[in-house]
MIMIGU-111421 format. One record per residue (C-alpha): z, x, y; residue number from 1; residue in one letter. Coordinates in Angstrom, 1 decimal. Layout:
<nodes>
<<Z, X, Y>, NUM, a> ...
</nodes>
This chain:
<nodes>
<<-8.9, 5.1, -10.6>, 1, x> <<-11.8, 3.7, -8.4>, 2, x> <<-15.3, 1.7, -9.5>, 3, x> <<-18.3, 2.4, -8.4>, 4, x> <<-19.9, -0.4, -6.3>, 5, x> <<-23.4, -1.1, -4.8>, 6, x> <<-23.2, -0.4, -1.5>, 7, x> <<-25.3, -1.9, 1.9>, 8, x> <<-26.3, 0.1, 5.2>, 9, x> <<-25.1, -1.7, 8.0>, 10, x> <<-26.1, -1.6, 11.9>, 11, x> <<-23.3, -0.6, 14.6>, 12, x> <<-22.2, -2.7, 16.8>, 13, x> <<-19.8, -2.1, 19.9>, 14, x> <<-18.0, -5.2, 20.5>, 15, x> <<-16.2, -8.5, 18.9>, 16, x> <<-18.1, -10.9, 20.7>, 17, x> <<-21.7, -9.2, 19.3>, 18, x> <<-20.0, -9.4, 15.6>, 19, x> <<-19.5, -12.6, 15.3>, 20, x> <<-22.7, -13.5, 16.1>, 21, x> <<-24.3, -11.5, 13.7>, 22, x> <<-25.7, -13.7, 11.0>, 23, x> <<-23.8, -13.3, 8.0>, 24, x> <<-25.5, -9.7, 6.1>, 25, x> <<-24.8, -11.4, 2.5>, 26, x> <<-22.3, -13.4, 0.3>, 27, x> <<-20.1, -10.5, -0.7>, 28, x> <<-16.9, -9.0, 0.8>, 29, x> <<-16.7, -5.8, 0.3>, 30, x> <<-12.8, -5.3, 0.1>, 31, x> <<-11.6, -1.6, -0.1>, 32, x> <<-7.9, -1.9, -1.7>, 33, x> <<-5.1, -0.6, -4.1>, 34, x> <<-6.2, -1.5, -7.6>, 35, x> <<-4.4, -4.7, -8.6>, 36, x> <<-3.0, -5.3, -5.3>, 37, x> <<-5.0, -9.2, -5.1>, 38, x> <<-5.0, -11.6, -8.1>, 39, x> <<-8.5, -11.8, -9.4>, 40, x> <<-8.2, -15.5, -10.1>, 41, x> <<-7.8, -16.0, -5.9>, 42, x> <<-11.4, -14.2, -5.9>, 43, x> <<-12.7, -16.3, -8.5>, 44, x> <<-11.3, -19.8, -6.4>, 45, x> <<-12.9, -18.2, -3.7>, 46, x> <<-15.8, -17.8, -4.9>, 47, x> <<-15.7, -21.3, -6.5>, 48, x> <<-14.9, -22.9, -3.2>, 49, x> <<-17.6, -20.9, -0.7>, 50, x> <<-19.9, -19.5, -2.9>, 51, x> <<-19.0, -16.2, -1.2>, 52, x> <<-18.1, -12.8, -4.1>, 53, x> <<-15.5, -10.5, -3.0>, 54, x> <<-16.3, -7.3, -4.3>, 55, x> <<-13.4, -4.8, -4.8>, 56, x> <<-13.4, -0.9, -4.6>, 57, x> <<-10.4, 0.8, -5.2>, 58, x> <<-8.4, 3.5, -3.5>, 59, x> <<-5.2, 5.4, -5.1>, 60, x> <<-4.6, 7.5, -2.0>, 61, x> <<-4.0, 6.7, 1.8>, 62, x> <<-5.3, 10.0, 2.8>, 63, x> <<-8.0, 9.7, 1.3>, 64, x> <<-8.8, 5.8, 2.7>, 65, x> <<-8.1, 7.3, 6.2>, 66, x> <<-10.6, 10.2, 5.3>, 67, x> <<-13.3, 7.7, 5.0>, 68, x> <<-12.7, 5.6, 7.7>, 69, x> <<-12.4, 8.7, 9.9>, 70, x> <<-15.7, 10.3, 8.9>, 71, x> <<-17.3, 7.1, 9.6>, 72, x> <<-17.7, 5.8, 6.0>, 73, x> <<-16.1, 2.8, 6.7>, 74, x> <<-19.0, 1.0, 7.6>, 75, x> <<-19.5, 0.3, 4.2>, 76, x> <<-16.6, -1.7, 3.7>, 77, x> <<-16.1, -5.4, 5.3>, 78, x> <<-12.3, -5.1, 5.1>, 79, x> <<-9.6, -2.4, 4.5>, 80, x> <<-6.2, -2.7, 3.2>, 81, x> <<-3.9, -0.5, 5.8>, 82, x> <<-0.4, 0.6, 5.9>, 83, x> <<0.5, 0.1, 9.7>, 84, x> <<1.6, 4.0, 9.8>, 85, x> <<-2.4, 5.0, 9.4>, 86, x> <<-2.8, 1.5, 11.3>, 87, x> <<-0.6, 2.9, 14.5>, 88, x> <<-2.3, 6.1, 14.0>, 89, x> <<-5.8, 4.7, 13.5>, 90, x> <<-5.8, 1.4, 15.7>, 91, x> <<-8.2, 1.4, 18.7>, 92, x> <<-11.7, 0.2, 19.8>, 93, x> <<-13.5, 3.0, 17.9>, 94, x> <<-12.3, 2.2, 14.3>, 95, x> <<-11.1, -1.6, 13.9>, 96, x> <<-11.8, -4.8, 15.6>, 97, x> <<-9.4, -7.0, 17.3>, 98, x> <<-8.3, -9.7, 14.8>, 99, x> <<-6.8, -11.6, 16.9>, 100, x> <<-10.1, -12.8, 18.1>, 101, x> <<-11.1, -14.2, 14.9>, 102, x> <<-10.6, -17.7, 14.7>, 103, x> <<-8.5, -18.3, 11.4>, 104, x> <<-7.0, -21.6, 10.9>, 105, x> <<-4.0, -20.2, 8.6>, 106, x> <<-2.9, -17.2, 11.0>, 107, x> <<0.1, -20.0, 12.2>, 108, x> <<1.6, -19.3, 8.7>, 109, x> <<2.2, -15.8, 8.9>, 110, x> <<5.4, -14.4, 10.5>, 111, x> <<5.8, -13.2, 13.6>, 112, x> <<7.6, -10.6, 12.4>, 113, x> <<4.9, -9.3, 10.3>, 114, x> <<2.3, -10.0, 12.6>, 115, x> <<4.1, -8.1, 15.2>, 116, x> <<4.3, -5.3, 12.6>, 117, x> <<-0.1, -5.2, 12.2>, 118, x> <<-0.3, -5.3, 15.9>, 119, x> <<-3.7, -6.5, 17.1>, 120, x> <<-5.9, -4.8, 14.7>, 121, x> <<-4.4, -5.9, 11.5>, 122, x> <<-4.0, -9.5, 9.6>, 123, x> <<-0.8, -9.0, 7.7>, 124, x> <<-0.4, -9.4, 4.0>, 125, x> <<2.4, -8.1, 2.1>, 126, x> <<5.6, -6.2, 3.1>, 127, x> <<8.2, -4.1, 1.2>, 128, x> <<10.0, -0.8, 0.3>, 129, x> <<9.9, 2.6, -1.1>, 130, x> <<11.6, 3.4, -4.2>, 131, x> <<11.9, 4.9, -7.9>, 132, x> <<11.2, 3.1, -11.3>, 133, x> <<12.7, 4.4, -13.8>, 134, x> <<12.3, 3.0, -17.5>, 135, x> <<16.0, 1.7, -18.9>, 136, x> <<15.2, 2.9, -22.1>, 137, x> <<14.6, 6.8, -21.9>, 138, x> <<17.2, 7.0, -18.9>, 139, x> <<20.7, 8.3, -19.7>, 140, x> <<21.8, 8.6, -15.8>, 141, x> <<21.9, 5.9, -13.4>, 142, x> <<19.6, 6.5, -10.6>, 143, x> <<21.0, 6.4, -7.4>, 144, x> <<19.5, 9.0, -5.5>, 145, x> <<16.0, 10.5, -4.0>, 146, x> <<17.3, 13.6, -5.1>, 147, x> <<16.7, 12.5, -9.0>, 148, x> <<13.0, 11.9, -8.7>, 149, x> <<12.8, 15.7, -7.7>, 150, x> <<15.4, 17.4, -9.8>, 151, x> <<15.4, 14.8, -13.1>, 152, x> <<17.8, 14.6, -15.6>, 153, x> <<16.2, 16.3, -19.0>, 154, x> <<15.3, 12.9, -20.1>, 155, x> <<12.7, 12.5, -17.5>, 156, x> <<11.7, 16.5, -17.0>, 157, x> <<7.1, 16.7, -17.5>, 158, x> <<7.6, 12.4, -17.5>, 159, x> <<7.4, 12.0, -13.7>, 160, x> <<5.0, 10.4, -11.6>, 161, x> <<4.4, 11.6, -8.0>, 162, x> <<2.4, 10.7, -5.6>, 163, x> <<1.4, 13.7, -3.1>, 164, x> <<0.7, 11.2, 0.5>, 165, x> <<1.4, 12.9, 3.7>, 166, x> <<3.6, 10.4, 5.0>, 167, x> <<5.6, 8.8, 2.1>, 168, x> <<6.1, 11.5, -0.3>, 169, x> <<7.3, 13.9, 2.7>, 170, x> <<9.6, 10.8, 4.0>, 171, x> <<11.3, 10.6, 0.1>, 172, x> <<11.7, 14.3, 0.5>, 173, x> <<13.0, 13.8, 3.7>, 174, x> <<15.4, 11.4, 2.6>, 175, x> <<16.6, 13.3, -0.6>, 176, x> <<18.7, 15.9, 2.0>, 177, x> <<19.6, 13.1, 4.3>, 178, x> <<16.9, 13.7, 7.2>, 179, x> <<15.4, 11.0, 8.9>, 180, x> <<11.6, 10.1, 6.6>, 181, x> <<9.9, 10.4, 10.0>, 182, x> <<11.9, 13.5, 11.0>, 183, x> <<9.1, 16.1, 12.9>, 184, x> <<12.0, 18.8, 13.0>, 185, x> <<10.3, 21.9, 11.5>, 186, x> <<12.9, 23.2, 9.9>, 187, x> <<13.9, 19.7, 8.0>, 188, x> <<10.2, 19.8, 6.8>, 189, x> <<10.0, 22.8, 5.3>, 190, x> <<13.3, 21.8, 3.7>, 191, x> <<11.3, 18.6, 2.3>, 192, x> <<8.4, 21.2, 1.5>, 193, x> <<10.5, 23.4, -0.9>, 194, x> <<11.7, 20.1, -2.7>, 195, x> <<8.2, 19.2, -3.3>, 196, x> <<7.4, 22.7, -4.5>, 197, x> <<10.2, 22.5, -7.0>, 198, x> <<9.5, 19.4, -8.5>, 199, x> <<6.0, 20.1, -9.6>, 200, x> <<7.1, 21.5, -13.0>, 201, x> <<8.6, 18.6, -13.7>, 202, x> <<6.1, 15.9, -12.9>, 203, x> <<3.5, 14.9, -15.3>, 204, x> <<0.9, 13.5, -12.4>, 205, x> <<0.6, 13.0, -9.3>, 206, x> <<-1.8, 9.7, -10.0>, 207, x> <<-1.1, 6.7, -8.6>, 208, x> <<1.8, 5.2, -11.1>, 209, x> <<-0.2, 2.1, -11.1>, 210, x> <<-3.6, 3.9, -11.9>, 211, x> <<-1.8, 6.0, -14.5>, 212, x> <<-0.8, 3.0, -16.3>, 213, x> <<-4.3, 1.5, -16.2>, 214, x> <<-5.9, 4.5, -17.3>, 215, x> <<-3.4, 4.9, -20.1>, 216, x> <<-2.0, 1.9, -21.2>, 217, x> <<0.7, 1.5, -24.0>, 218, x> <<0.3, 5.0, -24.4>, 219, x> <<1.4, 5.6, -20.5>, 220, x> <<4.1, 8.5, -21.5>, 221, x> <<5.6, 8.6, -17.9>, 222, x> <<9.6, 7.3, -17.7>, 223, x> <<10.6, 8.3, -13.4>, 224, x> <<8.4, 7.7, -10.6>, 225, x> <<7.7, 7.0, -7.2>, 226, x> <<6.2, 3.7, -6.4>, 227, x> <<5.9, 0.7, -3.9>, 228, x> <<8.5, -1.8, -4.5>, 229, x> <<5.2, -4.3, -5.2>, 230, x> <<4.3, -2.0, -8.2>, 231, x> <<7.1, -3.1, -10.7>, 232, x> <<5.1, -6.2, -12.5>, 233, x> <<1.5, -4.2, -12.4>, 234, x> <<3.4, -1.1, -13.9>, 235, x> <<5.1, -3.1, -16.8>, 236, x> <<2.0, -5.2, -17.0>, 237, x> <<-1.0, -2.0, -17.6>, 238, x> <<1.9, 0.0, -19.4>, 239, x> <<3.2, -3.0, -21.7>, 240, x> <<6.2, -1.3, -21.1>, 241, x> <<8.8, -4.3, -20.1>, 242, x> <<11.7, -1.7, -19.8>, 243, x> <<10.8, -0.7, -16.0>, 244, x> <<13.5, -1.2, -13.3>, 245, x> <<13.2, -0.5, -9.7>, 246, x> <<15.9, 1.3, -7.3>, 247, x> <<16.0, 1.9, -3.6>, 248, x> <<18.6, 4.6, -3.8>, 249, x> <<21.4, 5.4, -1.8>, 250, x> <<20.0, 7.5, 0.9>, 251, x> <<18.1, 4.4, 1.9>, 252, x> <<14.0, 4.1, 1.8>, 253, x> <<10.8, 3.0, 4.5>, 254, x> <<9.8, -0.6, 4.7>, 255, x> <<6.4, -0.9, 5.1>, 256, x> <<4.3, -3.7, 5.9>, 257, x> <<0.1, -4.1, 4.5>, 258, x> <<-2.4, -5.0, 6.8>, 259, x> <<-6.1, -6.6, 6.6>, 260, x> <<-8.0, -4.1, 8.6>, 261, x> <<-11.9, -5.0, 9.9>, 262, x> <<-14.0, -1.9, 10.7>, 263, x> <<-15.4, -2.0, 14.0>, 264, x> <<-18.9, 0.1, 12.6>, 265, x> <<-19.5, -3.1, 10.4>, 266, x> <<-20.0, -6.8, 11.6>, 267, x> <<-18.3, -9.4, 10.5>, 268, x> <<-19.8, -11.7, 8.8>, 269, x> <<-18.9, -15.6, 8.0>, 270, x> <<-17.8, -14.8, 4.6>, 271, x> <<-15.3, -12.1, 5.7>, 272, x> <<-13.4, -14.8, 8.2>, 273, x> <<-13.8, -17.6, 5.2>, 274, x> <<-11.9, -14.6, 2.9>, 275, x> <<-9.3, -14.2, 5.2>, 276, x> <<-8.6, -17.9, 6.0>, 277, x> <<-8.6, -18.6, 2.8>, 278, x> <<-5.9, -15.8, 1.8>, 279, x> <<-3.6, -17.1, 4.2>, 280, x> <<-3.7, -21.1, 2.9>, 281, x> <<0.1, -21.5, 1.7>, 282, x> <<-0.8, -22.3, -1.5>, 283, x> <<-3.7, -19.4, -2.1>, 284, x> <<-0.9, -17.0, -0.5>, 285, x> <<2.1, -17.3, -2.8>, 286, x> <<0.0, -18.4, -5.6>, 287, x> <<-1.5, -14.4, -4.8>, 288, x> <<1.8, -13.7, -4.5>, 289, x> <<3.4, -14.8, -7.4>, 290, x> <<0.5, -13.5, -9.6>, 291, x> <<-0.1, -9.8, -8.5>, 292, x> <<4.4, -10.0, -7.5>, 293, x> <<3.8, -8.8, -4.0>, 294, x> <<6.1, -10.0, -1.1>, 295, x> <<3.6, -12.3, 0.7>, 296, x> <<4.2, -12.4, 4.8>, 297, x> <<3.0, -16.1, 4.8>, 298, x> <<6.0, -17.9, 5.6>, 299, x> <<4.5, -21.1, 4.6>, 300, x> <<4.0, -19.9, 1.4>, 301, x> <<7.6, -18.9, 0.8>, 302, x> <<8.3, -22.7, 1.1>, 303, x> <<6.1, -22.7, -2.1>, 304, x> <<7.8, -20.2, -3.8>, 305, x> <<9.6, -20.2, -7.1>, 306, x> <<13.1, -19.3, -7.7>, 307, x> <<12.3, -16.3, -9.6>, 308, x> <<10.2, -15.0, -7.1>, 309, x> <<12.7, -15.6, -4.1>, 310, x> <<15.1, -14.3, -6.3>, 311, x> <<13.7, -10.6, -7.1>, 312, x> <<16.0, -8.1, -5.0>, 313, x> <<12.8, -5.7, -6.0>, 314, x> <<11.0, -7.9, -3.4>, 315, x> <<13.4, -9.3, -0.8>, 316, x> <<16.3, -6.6, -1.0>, 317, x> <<19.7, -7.4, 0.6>, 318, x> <<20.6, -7.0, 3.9>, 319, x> <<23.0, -4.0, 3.1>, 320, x> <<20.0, -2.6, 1.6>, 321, x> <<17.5, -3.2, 4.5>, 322, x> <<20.5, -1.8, 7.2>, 323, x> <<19.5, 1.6, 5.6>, 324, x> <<15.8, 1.0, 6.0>, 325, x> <<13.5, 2.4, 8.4>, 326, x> <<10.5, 0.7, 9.6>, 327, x> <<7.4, 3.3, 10.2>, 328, x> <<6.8, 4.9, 13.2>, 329, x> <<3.5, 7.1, 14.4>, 330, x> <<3.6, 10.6, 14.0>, 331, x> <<2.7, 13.4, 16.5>, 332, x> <<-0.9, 14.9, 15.7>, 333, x> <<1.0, 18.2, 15.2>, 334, x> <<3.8, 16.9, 12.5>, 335, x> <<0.9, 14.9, 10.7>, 336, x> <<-1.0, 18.0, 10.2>, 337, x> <<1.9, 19.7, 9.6>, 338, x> <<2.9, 17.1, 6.7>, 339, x> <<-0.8, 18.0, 5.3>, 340, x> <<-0.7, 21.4, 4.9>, 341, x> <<2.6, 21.2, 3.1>, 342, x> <<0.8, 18.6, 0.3>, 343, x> <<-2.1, 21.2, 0.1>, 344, x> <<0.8, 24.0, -0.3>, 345, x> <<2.0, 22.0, -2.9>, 346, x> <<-1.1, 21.3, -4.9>, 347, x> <<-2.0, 25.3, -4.6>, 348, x> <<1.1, 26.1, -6.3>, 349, x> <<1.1, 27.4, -9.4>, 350, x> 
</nodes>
């Protein structure tokens, strides 16, 4: 689901340096993002504090974020939420600036770990794993498995949500037959292609499980789906469905990391370093944190952090678990493309 927002023309600048000494365009960040990924009440301290608006437009597909930003649209857009695959595939002087220019107070909070992970084009904001949510009261089966979300136990069968990315919904498939989620072995693709192909009778959208609970509500009729380990209290939140669990299964998942991207065709403006700053204060991080139930990469917000939240194997797995993860790597121009005309194989199916 996405909102449409007024939108400014911007000049083009080449460098850092001449950014930042732009004067600041206007009062709004313009902050293209998951739906429901920030806590609306940070915006509204925000605003409160610096007088600055933050004004959100939604995306409910990496393809097509990384469409826009490669046809140049990006521009309109003061910062951009990025996965650090399309990050690593994306990052250099023609499409982001260098953030580790920008002078934020709060950057000594976040962990080098994460930071590492965003490299120099990204300011990192929230980390975690693939996986399947399943709802505990339609389920008969225990899911353990990547093969479940593709072949589903009757139960789930038309009640599945999907989502059709190039990257992660090839690396679940990949995973389901025990291949390697960044495999680029042809055959082990088209392997992962036939399970895709085969599923589609059984899934009920390929929306965004998130968006599909927005745009539906109590009456969201979905039970199995692939998600993002950070969707669980969104899902039961839109849904008002408090029966959703989340499983990494036993074939092992991705763990991702979310970055704060800056588009190099727009300049940044005062606002837009004030925004980021201000996400990163300890308190402002896990109080995001806690409210939207992401896992923050601000370590000194973890200090801050309620049992509960520390607590949440959803959000901080165990080790065991993580020993089967595999971070994300970039992908050769040829398996990428590859990965795209299977998802446009699969959505031509009939």
């Amino acid at each position: 689901m996405k909102t449409s927002k007024r939108i400014m023309s911007v000049a083009v600048i080449g460098t850092l340096s001449a950014a930042l000494c732009q004067p600041a365009l206007a009062d709004t960040v313009r902050f293209y993002n998951w739906e429901s990924y920030t806590a609306e009440t940070v915006f509204e301290q925000f605003a409160e504090r610096t007088g600055h608006q933050v004004s959100e437009i939604y995306y409910d597909e990496e393809d097509v974020r990384d469409a826009v930003i490669s046809s140049g649209r990006a521009t309109n857009y003061d910062v951009i939420l990025m996965d650090t695959f399309s990050l690593l595939s994306l990052q250099n002087g023609s499409n982001f600036h260098d953030t580790t220019q920008i002078p934020l107070e709060n950057r000594k909070y976040i962990g080098k770990k994460w930071q590492n992970a965003c490299g120099k084009y990204g300011i990192p904001y929230a980390h975690g794993t693939l996986g399947i949510a399943y709802r505990d009261s339609i389920n008969k089966t225990p899911i353990n498995s990547w093969n479940q979300i593709f072949d589903p136990s009757a139960e789930h069968v038309g009640k599945v949500a999907m989502l059709l990315d190039s990257v992660d919904s090839v690396a679940v498939a990949l995973l389901a037959s025990g291949n390697k989620p960044f495999s680029e072995n042809e055959a082990e693709l088209k392997d992962a292609y036939a399970k895709l192909v085969a599923q589609k009778s059984k899934v009920a959208t390929y929306e965004y499980a998130v968006s599909y609970a927005i745009a539906n509500g109590p009456s969201t009729d979905i039970s199995l789906a692939m998600v993002y380990s950070t969707d669980m209290w969104s899902l039961m939140e839109y849904s008002e469905q408090e029966d959703w669990q989340y499983v990494i299964p036993d074939e092992g998942t991705t763990e991702w990391v979310d970055c704060l991207a800056l588009p190099i065709s727009h300049p940044i403006s005062e606002a837009t370093i004030q925004f980021l700053d201000f996400l990163n204060e300890p308190e402002i991080a896990i109080e995001n944190a806690e409210e939207v139930w992401i896992s923050t990469t601000n370590d000194g917000a973890l200090a801050l952090a309620s049992e509960d939240y520390l607590g949440d194997e959803s959000l901080f797995p165990p080790a065991e678990v993580m020993a089967k993860s595999e971070s994300y790597r970039a992908l050769s121009s040829a398996a990428l493309n590859f990965r795209k005309r299977m998802l446009v194989g699969v959505a031509n199916q009939q």
